[in-house]
C-alpha positions in Angstrom: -20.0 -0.9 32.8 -19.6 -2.6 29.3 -16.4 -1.3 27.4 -16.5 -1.3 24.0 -13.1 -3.2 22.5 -12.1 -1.0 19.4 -11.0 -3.6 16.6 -8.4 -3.4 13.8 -11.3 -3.5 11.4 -13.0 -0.7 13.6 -9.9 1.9 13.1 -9.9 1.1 9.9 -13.7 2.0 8.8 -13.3 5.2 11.3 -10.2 6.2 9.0 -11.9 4.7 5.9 -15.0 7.4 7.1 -11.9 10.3 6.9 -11.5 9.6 3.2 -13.2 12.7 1.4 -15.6 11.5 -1.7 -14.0 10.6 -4.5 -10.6 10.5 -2.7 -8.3 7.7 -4.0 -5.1 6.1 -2.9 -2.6 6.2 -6.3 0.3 3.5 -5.2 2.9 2.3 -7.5 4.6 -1.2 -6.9 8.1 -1.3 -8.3 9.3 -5.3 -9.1 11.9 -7.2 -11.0 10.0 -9.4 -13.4 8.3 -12.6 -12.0 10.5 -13.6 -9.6 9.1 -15.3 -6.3 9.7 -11.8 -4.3 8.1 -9.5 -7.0 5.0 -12.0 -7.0 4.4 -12.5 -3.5 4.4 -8.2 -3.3 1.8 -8.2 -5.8 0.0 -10.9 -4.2 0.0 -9.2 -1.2 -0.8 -5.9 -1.9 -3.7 -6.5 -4.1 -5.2 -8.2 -1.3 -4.9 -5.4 1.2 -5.8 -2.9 -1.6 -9.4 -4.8 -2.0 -10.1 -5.6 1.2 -9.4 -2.3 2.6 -9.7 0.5 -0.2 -12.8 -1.2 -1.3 -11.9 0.2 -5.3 -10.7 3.8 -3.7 -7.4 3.0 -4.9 -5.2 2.5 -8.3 -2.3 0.4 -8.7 0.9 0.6 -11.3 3.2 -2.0 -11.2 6.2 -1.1 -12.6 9.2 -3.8 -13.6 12.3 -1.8 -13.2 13.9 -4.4 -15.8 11.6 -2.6 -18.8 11.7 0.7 -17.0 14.3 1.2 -15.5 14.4 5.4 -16.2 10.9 5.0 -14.0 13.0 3.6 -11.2 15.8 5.9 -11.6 13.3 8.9 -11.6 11.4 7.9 -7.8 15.1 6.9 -6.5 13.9 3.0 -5.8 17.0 1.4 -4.4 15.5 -1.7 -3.9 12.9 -4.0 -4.4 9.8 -4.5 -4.4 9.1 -1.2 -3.3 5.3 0.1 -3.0 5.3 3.7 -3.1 1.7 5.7 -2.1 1.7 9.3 -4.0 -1.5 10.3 -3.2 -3.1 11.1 -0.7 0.0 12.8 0.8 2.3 12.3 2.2 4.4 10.2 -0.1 5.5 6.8 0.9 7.8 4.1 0.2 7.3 0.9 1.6 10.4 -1.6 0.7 9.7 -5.8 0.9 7.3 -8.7 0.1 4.6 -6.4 1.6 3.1 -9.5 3.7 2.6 -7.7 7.0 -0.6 -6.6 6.7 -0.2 -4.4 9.8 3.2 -2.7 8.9 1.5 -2.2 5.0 -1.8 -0.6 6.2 0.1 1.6 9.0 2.8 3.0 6.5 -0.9 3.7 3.7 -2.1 6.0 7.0 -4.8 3.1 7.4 -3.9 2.5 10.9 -2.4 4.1 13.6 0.4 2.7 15.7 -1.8 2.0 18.6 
């Protein structure tokens, strides 16, 4: 008997399959200017974002230095902090966003298995 090993890539395109048409992923990324943390978020989530949303998604980011009321308003205590609004449930994800794994699991991309 051949068992069939389920990739990360497979759970992802069986969740991916879940999104409804038209359905897209509205995440906000909250930094502080250009600094090496703020960049690397960016960096990172932009990749995930394209290689896993395939354009099902829109990202703000937001520097809490020009905005600050923005900041003050979603009750971001520290940063960078990605936050998913839609779909539901809301989300905030707090750090350089460079584990892929932790960042797709907390965007309901992937289960904890």
């Amino acid at each position: 008997m051949v068992e069939k090993v389920v990739t990360s890539t497979d759970a992802f395109e069986a969740s991916l399959a879940t999104l409804p048409a038209g359905e897209r992923y509205v995440l906000r990324l909250y930094v502080t200017g250009m600094t090496p943390r703020s960049t690397e978020a960016f960096t990172s989530i932009k990749k995930i974002c394209e290689e896993h949303l395939h354009g099902q998604y829109d990202l703000e980011v937001i520097d809490i230095y020009q905005h600050p009321a923005l900041a003050k308003d979603e009750q971001i205590i520290a940063v960078p902090t990605l936050v998913k609004q839609l779909p539901s449930p809301l989300r905030k994800l707090i750090g350089n966003l460079a584990d892929v794994d932790r960042v797709l699991f907390g965007l309901d991309l992937r289960s904890k298995a």
